[in-house]
N, C-alpha and C positions, 0 to 999 in steps of 0.2 A: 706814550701810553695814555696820557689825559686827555689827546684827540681824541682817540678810540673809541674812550670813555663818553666822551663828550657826545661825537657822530651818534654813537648807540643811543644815547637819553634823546638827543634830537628823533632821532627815528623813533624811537618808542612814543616817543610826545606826540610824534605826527599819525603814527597809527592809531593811537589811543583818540586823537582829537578824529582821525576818521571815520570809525567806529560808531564817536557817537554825532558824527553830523549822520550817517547813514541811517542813524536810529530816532534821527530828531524827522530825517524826510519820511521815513516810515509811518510815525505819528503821526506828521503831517497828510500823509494819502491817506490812511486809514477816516481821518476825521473830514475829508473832502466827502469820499466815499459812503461813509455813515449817515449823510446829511438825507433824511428826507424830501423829495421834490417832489411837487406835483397832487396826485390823489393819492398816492402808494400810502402817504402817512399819514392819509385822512380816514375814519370809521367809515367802515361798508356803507351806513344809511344815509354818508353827506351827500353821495350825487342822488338821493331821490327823486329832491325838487329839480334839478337839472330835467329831466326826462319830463315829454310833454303829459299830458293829462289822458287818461285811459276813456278811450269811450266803446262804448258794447253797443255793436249793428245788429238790428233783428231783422231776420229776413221773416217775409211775408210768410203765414201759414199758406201748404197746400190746402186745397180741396179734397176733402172727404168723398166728396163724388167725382167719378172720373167718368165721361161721357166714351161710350163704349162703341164705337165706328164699327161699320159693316168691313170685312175685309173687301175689297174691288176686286170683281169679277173681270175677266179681260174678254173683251168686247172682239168677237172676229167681225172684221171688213165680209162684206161684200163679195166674192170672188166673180173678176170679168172673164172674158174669153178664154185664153189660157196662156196669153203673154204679161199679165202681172201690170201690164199698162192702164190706167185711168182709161173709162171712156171717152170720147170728144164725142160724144151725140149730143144735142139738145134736148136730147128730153121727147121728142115726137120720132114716132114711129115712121117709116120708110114707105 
């Protein structure tokens, strides 16, 4: 009967001891995890200076006056004979 006894307190001791290894990894990931890296744990205004320097492009003012064009009138050709062909005369009469 003092095996029994004995086996049970071994087991007990070993669950009890796994418990809190399981509770010492836990703390342990928690405080990995917690660890600020990077910018995330830096105030919003540290990357300011990072960022290059702001410059403002002015485009040219238009003109006030706008020069106001004829619309183009379409110019009829000429009409030859009545095959639409160029003539080959020179120019002197027959």
């Amino acid at each position: 009967m003092t095996t029994c006894l004995g086996r049970l307190a071994r087991w007990g001791t070993l669950a009890v001891l796994g418990v809190a290894l399981v509770a010492a990894l836990t703390v342990a990931a928690l405080q990995l995890t917690d660890q600020h890296v990077g910018l995330s744990g830096e105030p919003v205004g540290v990357g300011a200076g990072l960022a290059p320097a702001v410059t403002t492009r002015t485009t040219p003012a238009t003109s006030a006056q706008t020069t106001a064009t004829a619309p183009a009138t379409p110019t009829s050709a000429p009409t030859t004979g009545g095959t639409g062909a160029p003539d080959e005369s020179d120019g002197e009469d027959d």
